[in-house]
C-alpha positions as CSV (number, residue, x, y, z in Angstrom):
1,X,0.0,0.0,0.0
2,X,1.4,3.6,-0.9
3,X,1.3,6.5,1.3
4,X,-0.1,9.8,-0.1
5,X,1.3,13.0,0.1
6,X,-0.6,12.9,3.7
7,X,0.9,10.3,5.4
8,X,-1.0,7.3,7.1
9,X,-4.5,9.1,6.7
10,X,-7.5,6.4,6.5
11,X,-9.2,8.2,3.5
12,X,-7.8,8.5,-0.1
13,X,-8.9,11.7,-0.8
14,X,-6.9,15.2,-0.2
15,X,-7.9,17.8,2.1
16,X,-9.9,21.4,0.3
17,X,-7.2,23.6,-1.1
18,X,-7.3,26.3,1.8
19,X,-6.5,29.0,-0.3
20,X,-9.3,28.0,-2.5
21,X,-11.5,28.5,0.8
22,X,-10.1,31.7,1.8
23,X,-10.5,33.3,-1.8
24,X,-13.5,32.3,-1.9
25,X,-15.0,34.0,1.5
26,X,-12.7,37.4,0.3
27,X,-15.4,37.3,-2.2
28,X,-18.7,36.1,-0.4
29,X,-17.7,39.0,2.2
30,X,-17.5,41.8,-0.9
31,X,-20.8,41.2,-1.6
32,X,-24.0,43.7,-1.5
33,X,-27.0,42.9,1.3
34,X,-29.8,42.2,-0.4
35,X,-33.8,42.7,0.2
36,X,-34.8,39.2,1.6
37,X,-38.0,40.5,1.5
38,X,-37.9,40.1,-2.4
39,X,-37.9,36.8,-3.2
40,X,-36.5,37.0,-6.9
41,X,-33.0,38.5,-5.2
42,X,-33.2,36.1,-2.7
43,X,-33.4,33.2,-5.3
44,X,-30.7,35.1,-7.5
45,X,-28.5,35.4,-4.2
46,X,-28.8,31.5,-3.6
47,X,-28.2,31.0,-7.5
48,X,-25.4,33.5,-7.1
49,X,-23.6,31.7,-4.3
50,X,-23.5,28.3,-5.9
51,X,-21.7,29.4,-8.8
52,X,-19.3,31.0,-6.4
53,X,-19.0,27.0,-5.0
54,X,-18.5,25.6,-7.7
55,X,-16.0,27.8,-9.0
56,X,-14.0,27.5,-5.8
57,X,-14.9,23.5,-5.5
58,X,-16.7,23.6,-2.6
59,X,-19.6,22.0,-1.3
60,X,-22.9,24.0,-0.5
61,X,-22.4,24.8,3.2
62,X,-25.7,26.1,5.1
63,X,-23.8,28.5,7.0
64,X,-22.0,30.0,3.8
65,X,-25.7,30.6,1.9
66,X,-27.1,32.4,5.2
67,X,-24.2,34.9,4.7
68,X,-25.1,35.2,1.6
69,X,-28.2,36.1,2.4
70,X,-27.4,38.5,5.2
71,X,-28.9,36.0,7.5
72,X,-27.0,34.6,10.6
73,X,-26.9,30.5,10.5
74,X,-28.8,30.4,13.9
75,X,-31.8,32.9,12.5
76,X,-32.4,30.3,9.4
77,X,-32.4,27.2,11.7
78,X,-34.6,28.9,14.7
79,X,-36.9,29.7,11.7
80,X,-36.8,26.6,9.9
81,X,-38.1,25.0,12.8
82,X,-40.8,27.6,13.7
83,X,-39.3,29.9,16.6
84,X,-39.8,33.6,16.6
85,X,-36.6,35.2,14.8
86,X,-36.5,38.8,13.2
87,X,-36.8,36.6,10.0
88,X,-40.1,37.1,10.5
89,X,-40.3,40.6,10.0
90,X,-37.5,40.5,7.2
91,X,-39.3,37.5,5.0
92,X,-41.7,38.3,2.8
93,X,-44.4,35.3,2.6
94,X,-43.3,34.8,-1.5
95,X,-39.6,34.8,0.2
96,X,-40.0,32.9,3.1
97,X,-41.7,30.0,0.4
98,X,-38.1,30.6,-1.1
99,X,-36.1,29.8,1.6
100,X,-37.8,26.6,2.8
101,X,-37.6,25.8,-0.7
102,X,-33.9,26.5,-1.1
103,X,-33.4,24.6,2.4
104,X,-35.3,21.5,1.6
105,X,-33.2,21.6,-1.4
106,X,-30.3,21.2,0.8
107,X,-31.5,18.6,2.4
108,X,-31.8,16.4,-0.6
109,X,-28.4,17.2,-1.6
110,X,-27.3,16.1,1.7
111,X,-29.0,12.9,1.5
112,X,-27.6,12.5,-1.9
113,X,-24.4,12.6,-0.7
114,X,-25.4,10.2,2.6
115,X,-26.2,7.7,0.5
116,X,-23.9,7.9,-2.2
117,X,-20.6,7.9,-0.1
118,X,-19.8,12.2,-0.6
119,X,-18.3,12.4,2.9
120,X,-14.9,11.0,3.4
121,X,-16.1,10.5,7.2
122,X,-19.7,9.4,7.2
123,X,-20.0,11.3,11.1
124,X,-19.5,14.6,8.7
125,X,-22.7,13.9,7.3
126,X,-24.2,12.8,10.9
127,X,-23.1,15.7,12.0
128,X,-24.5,17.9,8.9
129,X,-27.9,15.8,9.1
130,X,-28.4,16.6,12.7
131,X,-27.1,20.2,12.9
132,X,-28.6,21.7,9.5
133,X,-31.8,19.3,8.8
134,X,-33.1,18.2,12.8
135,X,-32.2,14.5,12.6
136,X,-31.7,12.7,15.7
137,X,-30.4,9.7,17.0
138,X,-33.6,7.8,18.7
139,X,-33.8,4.8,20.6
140,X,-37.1,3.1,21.7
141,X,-38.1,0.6,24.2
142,X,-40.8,-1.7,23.8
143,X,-42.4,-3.3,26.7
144,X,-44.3,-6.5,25.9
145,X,-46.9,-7.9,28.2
146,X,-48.1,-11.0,28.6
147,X,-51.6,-11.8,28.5
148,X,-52.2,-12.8,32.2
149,X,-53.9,-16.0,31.4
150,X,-50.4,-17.2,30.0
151,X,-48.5,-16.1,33.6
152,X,-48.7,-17.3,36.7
153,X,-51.8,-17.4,39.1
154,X,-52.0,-15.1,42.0
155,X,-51.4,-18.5,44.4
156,X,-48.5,-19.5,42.3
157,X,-47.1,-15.7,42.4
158,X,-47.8,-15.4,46.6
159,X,-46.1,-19.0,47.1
160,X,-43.0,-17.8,45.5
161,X,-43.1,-14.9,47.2
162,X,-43.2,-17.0,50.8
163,X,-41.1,-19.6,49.8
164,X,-38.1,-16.0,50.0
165,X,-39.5,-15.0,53.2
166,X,-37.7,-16.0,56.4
167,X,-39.7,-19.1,57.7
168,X,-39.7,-17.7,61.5
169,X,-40.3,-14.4,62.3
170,X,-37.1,-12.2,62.7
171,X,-36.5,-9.9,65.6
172,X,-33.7,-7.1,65.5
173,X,-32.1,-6.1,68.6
174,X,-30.8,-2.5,69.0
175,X,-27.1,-3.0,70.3
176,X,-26.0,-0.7,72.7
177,X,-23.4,1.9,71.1
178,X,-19.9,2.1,72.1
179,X,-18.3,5.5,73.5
180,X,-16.5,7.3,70.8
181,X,-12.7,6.2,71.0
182,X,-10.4,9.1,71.3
């Protein structure tokens, strides 16, 4: 087995280009708000900042669109899941269609990618699933009960129960306490 220009690393594939990154938020950070009210600029910003993703080869990030918008990350996904945010004052209801639009789009990308091995690391994408889109890791318990006719009877039950229990009665003495040793 060869070693790649990054040693022992489990994954065959070669970190971003970080310059790549950092030209590309120099230009996300150059680049006029926009009304999110109006949901043509709004679909032209989201248009907008995935050519500037796939010029720089990067992947769509959540947090990277809500700049684009003027949005913080948190605002989107407090709104996304139906909390109060000054979204709702900045959203008109043609934009805010947009938006759940554009992030439902997201989603299926990410799913995409889930199921088609795009992470190096499939955790990334747990992560991503769980921090942009509200999936959770959940457990369940399932309690199963008998039907009584099938268990034992109440006499059966109580015999056991005696069969445990001392067969005279106990008494417990109190024993006197020594003094405190010094």
């Amino acid at each position: 087995m060869t070693q790649g220009r990054y040693g022992n690393s489990p994954n065959t594939q070669t970190p971003a280009n970080n310059s790549e990154t950092i030209s590309m938020i120099r230009e996300l950070i150059r680049w006029p708000t926009i009304d999110p009210s109006d949901p043509e600029q709004l679909m032209q910003r989201f248009e907008d900042y995935c050519d500037l993703c796939e010029r720089h080869d990067s992947k769509i990030l959540v947090s990277g669109m809500c700049q684009s918008f003027g949005m913080t990350r948190n605002d989107v996904m407090d709104w996304a899941k139906g909390k109060r945010t000054r979204l709702d004052k900045m959203l008109s209801t043609e934009s805010a269609a947009v938006l759940k639009n554009i992030l439902q789009s997201l989603e299926v990308s990410w799913e995409s990618a889930m199921q088609n091995n795009g992470y190096r690391n499939p955790v990334t994408g747990i992560f991503l699933g769980k921090n942009n889109f509200g999936y959770r890791d959940e457990s369940q318990t399932v309690i199963k009960h008998e039907d009584a006719a099938q268990g034992p009877t109440k006499a059966e039950l109580e015999a056991k129960y005696m069969a445990a229990l001392p067969a005279e009665d106990v008494t417990i003495e109190k024993v006197e306490e020594l003094p405190p040793s010094d």
